[in-house]
C-alpha positions as CSV (number, residue, x, y, z in Angstrom):
1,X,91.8,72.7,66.7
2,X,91.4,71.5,70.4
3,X,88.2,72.1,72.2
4,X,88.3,75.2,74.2
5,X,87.1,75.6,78.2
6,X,84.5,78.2,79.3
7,X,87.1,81.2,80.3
8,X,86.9,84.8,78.7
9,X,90.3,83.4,76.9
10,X,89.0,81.6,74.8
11,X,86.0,83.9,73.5
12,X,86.2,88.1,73.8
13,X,86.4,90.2,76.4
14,X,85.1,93.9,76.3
15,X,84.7,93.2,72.2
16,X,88.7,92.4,71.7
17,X,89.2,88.5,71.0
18,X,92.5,86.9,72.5
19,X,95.7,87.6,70.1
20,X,96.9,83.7,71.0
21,X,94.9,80.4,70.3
22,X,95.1,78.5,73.3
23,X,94.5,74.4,73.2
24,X,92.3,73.2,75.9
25,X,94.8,70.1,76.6
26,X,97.4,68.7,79.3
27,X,100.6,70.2,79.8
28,X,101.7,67.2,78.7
29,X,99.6,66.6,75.0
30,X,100.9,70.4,74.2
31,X,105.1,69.0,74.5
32,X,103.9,65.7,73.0
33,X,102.3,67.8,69.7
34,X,105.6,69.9,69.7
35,X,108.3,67.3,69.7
36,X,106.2,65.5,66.8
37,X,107.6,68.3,64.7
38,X,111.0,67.7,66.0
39,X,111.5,64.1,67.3
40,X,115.3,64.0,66.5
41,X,116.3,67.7,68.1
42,X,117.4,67.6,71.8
43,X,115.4,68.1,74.4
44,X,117.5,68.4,77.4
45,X,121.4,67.9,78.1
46,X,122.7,66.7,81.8
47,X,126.5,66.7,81.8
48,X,126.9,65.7,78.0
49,X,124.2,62.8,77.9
50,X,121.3,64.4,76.0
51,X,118.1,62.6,75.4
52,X,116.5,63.5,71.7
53,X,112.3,64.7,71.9
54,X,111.3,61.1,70.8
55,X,113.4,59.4,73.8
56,X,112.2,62.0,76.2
57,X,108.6,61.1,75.1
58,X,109.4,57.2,75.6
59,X,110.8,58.2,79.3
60,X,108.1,60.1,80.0
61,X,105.6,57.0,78.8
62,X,107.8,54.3,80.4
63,X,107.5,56.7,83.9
64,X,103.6,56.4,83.7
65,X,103.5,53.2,83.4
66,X,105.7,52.8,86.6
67,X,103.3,55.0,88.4
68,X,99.9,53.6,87.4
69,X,102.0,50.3,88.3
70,X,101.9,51.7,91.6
71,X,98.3,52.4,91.4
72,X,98.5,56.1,91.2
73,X,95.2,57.9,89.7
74,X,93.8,60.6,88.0
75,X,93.4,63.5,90.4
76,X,96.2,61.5,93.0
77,X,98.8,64.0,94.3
78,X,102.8,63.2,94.2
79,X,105.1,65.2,95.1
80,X,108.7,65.9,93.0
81,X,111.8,67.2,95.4
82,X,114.1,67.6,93.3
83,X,116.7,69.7,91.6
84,X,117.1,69.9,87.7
85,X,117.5,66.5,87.1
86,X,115.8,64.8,83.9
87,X,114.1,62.2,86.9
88,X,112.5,65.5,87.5
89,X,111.6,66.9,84.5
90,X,110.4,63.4,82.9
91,X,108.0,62.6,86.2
92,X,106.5,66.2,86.2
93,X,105.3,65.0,82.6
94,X,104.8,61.7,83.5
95,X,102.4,62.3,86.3
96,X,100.9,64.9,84.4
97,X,100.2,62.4,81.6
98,X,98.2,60.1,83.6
99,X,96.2,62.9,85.0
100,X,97.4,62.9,88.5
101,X,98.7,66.3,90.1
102,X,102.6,67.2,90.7
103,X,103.2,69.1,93.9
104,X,106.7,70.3,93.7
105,X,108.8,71.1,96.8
106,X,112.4,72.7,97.4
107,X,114.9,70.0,98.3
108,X,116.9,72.0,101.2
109,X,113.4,72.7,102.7
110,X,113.3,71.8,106.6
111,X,111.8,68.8,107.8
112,X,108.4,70.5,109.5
113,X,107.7,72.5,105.8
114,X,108.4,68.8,104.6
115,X,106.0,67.3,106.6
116,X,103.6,69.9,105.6
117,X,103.9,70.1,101.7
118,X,103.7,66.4,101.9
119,X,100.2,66.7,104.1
120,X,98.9,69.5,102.9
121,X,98.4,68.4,99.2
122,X,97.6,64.7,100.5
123,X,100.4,63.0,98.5
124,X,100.5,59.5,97.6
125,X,103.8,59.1,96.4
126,X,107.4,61.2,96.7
127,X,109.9,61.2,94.2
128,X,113.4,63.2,96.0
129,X,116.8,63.2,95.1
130,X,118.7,61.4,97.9
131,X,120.0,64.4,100.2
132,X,115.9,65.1,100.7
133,X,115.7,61.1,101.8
134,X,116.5,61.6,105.5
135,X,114.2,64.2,106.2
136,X,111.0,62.7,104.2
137,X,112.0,59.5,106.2
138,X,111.6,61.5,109.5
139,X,108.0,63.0,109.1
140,X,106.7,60.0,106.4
141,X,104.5,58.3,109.4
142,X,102.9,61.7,109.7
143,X,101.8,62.5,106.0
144,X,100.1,59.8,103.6
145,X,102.5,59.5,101.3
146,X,103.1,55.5,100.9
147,X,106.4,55.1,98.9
148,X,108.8,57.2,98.3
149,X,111.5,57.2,95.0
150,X,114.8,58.0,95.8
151,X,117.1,59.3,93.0
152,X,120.7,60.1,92.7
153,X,122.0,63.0,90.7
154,X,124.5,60.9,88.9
155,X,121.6,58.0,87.9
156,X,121.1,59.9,84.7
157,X,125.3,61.4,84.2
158,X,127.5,60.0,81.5
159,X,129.0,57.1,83.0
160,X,132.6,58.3,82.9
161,X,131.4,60.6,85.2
162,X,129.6,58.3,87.9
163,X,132.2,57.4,89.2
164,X,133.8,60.6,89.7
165,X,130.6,61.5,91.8
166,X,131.1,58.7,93.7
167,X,133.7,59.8,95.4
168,X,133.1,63.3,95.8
169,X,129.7,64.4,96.4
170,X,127.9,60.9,96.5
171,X,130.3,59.9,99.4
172,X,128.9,62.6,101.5
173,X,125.5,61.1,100.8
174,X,124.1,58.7,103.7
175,X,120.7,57.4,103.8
176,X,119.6,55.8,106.9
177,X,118.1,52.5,106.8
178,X,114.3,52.0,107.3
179,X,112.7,51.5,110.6
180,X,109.3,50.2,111.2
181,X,107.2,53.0,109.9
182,X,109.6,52.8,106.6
183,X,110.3,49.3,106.1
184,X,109.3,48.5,102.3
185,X,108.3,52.3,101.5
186,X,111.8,53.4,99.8
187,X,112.5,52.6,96.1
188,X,114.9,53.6,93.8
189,X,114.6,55.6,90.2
190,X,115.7,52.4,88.8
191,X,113.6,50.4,90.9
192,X,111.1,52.1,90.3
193,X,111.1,52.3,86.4
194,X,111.5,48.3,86.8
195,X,107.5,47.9,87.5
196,X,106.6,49.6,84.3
197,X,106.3,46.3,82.8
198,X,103.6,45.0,85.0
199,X,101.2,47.9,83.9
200,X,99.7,47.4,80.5
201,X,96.4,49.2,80.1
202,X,96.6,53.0,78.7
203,X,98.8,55.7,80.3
204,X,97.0,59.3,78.9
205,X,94.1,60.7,80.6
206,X,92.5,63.8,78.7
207,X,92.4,66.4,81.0
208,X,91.4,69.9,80.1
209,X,92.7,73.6,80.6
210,X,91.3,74.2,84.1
211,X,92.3,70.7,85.3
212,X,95.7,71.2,88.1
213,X,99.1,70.0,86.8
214,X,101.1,71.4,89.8
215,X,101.0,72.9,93.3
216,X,104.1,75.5,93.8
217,X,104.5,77.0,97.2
218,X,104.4,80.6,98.1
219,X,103.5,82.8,101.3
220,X,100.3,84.5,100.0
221,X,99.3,87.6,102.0
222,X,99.8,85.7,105.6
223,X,103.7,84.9,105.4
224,X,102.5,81.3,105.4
225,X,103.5,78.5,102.5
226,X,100.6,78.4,100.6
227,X,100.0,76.0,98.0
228,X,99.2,77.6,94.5
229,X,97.4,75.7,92.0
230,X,98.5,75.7,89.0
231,X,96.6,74.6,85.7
232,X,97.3,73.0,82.1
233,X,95.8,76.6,81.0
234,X,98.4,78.2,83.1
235,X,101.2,76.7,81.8
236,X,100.7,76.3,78.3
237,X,99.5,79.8,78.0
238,X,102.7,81.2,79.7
239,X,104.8,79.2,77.3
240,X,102.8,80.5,74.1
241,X,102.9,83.9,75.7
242,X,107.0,84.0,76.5
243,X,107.5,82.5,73.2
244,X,105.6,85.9,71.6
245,X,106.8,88.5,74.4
246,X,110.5,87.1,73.9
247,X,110.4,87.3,70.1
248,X,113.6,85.6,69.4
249,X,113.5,82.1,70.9
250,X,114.3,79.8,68.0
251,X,114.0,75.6,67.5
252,X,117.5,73.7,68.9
253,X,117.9,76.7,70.6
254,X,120.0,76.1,74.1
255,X,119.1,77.6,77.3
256,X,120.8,77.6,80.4
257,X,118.2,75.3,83.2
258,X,119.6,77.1,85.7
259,X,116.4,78.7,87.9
260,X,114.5,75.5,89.6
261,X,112.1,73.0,88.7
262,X,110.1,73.8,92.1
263,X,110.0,77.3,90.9
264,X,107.6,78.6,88.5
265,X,110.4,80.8,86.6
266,X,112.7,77.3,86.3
267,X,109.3,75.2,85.3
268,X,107.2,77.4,83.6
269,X,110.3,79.4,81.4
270,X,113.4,77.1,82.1
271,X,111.8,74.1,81.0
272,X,108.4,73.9,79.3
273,X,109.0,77.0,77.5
274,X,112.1,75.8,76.0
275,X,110.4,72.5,75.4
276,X,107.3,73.8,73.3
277,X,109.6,75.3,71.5
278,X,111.5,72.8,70.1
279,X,114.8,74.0,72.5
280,X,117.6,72.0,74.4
281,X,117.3,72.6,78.5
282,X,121.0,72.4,79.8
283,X,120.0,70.4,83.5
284,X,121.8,72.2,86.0
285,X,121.0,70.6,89.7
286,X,123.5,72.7,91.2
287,X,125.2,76.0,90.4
288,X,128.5,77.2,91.5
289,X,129.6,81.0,90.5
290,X,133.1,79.9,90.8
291,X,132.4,77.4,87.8
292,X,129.9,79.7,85.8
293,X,132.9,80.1,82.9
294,X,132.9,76.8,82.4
295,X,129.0,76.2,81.8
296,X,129.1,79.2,79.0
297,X,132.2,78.1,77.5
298,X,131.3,74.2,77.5
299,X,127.2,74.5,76.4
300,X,127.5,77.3,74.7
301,X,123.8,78.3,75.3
302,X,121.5,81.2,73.4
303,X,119.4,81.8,76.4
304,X,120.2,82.7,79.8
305,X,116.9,83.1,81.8
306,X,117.7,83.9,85.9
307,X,118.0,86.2,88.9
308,X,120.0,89.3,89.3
309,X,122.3,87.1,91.2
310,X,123.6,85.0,88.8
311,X,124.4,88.2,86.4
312,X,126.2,89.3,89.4
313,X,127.9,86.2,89.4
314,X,128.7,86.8,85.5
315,X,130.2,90.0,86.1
316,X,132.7,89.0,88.8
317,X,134.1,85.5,87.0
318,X,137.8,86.6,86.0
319,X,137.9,83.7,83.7
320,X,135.5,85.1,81.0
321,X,138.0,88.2,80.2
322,X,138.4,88.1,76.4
323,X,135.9,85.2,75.5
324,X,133.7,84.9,73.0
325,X,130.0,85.0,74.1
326,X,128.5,85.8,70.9
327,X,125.8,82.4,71.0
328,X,124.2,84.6,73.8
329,X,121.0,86.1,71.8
330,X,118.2,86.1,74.7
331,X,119.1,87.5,78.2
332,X,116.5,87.6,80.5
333,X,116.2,88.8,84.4
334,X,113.2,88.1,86.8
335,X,113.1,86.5,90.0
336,X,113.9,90.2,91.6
337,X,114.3,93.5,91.0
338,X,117.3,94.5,89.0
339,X,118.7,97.8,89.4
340,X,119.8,100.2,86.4
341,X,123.0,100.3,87.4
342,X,123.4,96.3,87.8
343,X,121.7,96.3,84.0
344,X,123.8,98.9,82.7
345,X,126.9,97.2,84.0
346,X,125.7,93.7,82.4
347,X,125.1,95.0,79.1
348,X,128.4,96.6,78.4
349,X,130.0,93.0,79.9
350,X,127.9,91.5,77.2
351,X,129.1,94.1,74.2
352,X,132.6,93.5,75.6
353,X,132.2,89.5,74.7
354,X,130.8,90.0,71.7
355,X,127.0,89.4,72.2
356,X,124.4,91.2,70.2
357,X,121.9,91.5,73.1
358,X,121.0,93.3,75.9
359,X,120.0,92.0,79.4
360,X,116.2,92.3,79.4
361,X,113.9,92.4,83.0
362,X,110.6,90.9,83.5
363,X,108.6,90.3,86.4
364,X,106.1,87.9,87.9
365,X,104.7,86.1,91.1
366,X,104.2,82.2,91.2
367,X,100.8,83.2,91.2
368,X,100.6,83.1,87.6
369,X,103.5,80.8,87.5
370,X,106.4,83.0,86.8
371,X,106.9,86.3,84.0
372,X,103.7,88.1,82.7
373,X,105.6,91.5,81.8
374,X,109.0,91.7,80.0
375,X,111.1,94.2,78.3
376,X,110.3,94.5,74.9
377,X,112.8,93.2,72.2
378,X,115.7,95.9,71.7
379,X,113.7,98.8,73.1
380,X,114.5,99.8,76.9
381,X,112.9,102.5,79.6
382,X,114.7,103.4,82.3
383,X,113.4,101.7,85.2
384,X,110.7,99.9,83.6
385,X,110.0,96.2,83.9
386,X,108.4,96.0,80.1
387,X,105.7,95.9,79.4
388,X,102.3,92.6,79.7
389,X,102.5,89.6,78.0
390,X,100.2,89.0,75.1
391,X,96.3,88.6,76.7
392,X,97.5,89.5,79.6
393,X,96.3,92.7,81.1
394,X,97.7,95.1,84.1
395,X,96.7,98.1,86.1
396,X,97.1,100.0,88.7
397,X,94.5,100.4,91.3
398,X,94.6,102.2,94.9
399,X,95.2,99.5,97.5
400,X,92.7,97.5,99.3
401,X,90.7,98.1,96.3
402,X,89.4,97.4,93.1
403,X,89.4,101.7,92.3
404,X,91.7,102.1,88.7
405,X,94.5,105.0,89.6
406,X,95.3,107.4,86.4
407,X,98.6,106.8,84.4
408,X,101.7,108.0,86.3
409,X,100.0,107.4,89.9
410,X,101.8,104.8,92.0
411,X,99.5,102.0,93.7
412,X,98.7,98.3,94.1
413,X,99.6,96.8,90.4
414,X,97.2,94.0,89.5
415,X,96.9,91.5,86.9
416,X,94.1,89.1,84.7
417,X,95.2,86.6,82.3
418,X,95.5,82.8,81.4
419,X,98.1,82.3,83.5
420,X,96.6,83.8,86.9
421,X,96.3,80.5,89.4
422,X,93.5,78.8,90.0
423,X,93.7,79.3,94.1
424,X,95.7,78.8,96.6
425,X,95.1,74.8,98.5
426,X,92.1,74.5,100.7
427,X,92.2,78.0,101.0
428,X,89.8,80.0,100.0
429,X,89.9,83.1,102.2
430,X,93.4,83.7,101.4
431,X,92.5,83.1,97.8
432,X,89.6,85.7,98.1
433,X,92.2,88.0,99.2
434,X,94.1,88.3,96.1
435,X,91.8,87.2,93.2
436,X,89.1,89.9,93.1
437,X,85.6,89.8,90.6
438,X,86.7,93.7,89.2
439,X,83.6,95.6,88.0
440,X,84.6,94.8,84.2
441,X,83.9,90.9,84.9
442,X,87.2,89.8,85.2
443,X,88.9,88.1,88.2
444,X,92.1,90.0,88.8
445,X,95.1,88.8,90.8
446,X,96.1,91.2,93.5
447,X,99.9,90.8,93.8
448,X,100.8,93.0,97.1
449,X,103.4,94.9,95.1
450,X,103.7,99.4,94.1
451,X,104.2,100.3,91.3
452,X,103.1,102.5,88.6
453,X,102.2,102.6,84.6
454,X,103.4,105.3,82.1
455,X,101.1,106.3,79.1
456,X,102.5,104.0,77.0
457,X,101.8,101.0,79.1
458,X,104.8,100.9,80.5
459,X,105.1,99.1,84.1
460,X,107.6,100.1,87.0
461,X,107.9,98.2,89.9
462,X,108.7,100.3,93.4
463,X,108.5,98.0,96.4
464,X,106.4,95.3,97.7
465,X,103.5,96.2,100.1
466,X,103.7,92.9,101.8
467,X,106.4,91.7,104.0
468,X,108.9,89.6,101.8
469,X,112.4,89.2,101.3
470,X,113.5,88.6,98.0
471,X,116.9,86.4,98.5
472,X,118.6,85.3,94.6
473,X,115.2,85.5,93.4
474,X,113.5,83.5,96.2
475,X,110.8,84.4,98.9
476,X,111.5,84.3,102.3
477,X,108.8,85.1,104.4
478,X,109.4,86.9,107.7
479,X,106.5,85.7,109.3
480,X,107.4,82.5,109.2
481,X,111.1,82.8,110.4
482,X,109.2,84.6,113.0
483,X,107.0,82.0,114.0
484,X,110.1,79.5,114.1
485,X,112.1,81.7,116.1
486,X,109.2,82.4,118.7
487,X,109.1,79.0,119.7
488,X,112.4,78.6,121.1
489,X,111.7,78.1,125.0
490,X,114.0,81.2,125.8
491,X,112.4,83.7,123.0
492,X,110.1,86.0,123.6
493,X,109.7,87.3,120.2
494,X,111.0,88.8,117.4
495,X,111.2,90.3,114.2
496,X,112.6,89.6,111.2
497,X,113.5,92.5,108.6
498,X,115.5,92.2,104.9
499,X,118.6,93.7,104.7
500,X,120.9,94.3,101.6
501,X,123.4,92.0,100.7
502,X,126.0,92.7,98.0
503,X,125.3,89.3,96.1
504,X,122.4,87.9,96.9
505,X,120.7,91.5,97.0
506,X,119.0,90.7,100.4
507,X,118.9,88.3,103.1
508,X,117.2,87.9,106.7
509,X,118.1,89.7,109.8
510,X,116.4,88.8,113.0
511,X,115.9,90.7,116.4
512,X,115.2,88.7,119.4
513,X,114.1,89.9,122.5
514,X,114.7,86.8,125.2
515,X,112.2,85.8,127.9
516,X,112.6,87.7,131.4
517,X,115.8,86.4,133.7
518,X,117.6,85.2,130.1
519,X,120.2,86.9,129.3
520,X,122.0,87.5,125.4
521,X,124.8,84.7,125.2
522,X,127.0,83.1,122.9
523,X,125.5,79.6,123.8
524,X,121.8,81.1,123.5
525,X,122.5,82.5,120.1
526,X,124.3,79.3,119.2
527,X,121.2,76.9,120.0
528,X,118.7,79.9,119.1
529,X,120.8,79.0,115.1
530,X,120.3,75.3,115.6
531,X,116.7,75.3,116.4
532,X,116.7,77.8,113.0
533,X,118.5,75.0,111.1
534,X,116.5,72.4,112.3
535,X,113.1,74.2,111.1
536,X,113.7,76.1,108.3
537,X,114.8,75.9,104.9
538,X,118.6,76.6,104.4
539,X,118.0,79.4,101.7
540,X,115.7,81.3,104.2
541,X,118.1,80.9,107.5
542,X,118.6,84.4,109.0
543,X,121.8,85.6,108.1
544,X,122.4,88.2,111.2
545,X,120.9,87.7,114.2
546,X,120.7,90.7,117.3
547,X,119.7,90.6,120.9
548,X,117.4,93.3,122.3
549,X,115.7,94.7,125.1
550,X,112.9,95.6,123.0
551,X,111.5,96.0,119.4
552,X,110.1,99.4,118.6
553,X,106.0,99.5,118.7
554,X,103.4,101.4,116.9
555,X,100.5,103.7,118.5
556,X,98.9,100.3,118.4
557,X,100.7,97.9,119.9
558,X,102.3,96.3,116.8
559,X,106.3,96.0,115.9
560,X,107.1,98.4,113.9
561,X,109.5,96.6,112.0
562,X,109.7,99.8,109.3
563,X,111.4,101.6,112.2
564,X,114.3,98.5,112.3
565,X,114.9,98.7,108.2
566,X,115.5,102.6,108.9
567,X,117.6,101.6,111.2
568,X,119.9,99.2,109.3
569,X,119.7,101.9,106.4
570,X,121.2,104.2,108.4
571,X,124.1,102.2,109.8
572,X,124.9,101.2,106.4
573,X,124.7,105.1,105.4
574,X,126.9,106.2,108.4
575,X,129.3,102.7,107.0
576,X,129.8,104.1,103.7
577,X,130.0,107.3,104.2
């Protein structure tokens, strides 16, 4: 038995001893352990070449070398931009391994939150897949990162298929040649794999439960990206936990990689989940709706974890009338809220095809990596989001408190566990916002969402009490768009509301109100979008945008952008009706 860290979860708390055994190891000694009990099953499949637990080990090994090559350390930050590629999934481990810290950031992210993850979290070293090149290149003399590893999503395809790429996507793919602040900074995958030879001392530093693996990004309570750190403890407990709440994940089991590495649900669930268990992760860098027959049909996979979206998606592909989609055994929604008439819909689709399962709903933040509340196997409340995780307690208390509310009474639901972040980056006020010392000892994570819990234990989700858009199962943060928008010259501010979306169940609408003596115009609005484009991330880009006068205030002063979501609730009403 490993050692075990100084946290209530590994001793009692309030006389009840945790029902899991948690090892007080790296993320990376608790897959190592696993695949010695199945060093010949698969552990992931890109495109048809699959790489068998015992290979995946040796890339992992031969990826540390390259990066102590390098000369990074224990406790050294380098980032990972990338989609789900294996580059990605072995250098998470890899960095992991040699007791450095992976700080993982979305590839279609603008070049200023770029420039920020990058100096934020200090990092050494960036490892992107090549349409992130340009824009690392742009901000790199800014930041301290000192090299930079470029990787192509066909360096790890079958190589009939290289070729193919080539031509299609890969010939859209320009990367500009270095300058005198990048000169001698850019490597490639293959490059970079090259200097593992010249390092020859040991590879695996022991680092404990507490110690960070990874810094995810989030808005917190200010709108802000906040960097969320993330521990060994987080993640290994999660993947324990899922593996219990789940209750029917099974070794050479295949799940669908779908959700993203930079995101805790495609991390934590997606990937080392699946790999703990002794399962095959189908790597999926991109995912088209118009091609989602053809990834069931081809892979085959047991488990499909993801957003509402891509059940959506599911529903409306013509080309899976009359298939067989018996494999499917585990269906699992999170990412966003999904409705009981969306789940309804899904599970007779899934009893049509033949699959003995039901589509079930969890629900998470990033700050305790991804689910910690699921729908329990083959038993279903209306409404309900399941119920916690193993050692993982909920409740609901009256907001801007720590005061418990009764069963049945909506307020502020919070949330202690293993899996509750460490803190948010060189920020501790934020993080004193949302973890709070309760009156029972325990640090519990505040998550700015309403909801309520039945008798039974049962949690429902009802809204968020922060600003946030939920867009396919990522956050946009209106306060930021805002900010963004605010400083174009000719703005004078704005706001920035959610508003439904028949696929991607929300996306962002902004109102502007321009500077005196401007005037609304098709060449304002146009560079108004560019100046968008240029600074923020392409998943988080308003989708309307409206001219005012002026934005409706509160008694004190403030926008009152409640009064704009009636609005568009009522336009849609008066549209349907």
């Amino acid at each position: 038995m490993q050692n075990k860290v100084k946290t209530p979860w590994y001793g009692f708390y309030d006389g009840v001893r945790p029902h899991l055994d948690y090892p007080d190891c790296s993320v990376y000694k608790f897959i190592e352990d696993s695949a010695s009990n199945h060093p010949d099953c698969i552990a992931y499949n890109y495109y048809g070449k699959k790489g068998s637990y015992r290979q995946f080990l040796q890339q992992i090994e031969r990826c540390a070398r390259a990066l102590k090559a390098l000369g990074i350390k224990e406790k050294d930050v380098v980032s990972i931009c990338m989609p789900n590629t294996p580059e990605a999934v072995i250098s998470f481990y890899a960095i992991n391994k040699i007791g450095a810290v992976a700080n993982m950031i979305h590839p279609l992210s603008a070049e200023p939150e770029i420039k920020y993850y990058l100096s934020v979290s200090k990092s050494r070293l960036a490892i992107t897949i090549d349409i992130a090149y340009n824009k690392i290149k742009h901000v790199l003399q800014d930041t301290p990162v000192e090299k930079v590893i470029v990787v192509s999503a066909a360096d790890s395809m079958p190589l009939y298929m290289k070729p193919l790429y080539q031509l299609t996507k890969g010939r859209k793919i320009k990367l500009e040649s270095d300058d005198a602040h990048t000169t001698g900074s850019r490597l490639s995958f293959r490059e970079f794999l090259g200097l593992a030879g010249s390092y020859q001392g040991n590879t695996t530093v022991e680092t404990g439960g507490d110690d960070v693996v990874a810094i995810l990004y989030s808005g917190g309570t200010t709108g802000y990206p906040k960097g969320i750190e993330l521990t060994n403890l987080n993640f290994n407990a999660l993947a324990m936990q899922g593996i219990e709440a789940c209750a029917c994940l099974k070794e050479k089991d295949r799940i669908l990689s779908i959700m993203p590495v930079f995101h805790g649900f495609g991390l934590g669930i997606c990937i080392h989940t699946a790999l703990y268990k002794g399962m095959t992760a189908i790597l999926l860098p991109t995912f088209s709706a118009g091609t989602f027959h053809k990834l069931l049909i081809n892979y085959r996979p047991n488990v499909i974890a993801g957003v509402p979206t891509l059940y959506e998606a599911l529903l409306k592909n013509k080309k899976l009338e009359g298939k067989d989609l018996s494999f499917l055994r585990c269906v699992i929604s999170g990412g966003d809220s999904l409705s009981v008439s969306l789940k309804s819909k899904i599970d007779a689709f899934l009893k049509e095809h033949g699959a003995d399962t039901q589509v079930r709903e969890g629900y998470g933040l990033t700050e305790c990596v991804t689910g910690s509340c699921l729908t329990p196997l083959g038993y279903y409340r209306e409404g309900s989001i399941g119920i916690p995780y193993p050692d993982t307690y909920y409740k609901i208390c009256k907001p801007d408190s720590t005061q418990e509310l009764p069963y049945g009474e909506e307020g502020e639901i919070v949330l202690a566990g293993p899996t509750v972040m460490k803190g948010y980056l060189n920020d501790p006020e934020e993080t004193g916002k949302v973890l709070k010392l309760h009156e029972d000892g325990l640090v519990w994570l505040h998550t700015g969402d309403l909801g309520y819990m039945d008798e039974d234990g049962f949690i429902y989700f009802k809204q968020r009490l922060k600003r946030v858009i939920v867009s396919s199962g990522y956050s946009i943060y209106p306060q930021y768009i805002e900010n963004v928008i605010d400083s174009y010259p000719d703005v004078l501010m704005s706001c920035v509301i959610g508003i439904d979306h028949p696929y991607k169940i929300q996306v962002a609408k902004a109102f502007i109100v321009l500077k005196n003596g401007v005037r609304p115009s098709d060449e304002i609005l146009a560079a108004i979008k560019a100046h968008c484009e240029k600074n923020l991330a392409v998943y988080s880009l308003p989708y309307e945008y409206e001219f005012r006068e002026e934005l409706p205030k509160t008694l004190v002063g403030k926008v009152a952008f409640n009064e704009l979501v009636k609005e568009e609730q009522l336009k849609n009403g008066k549209k349907e009706s």
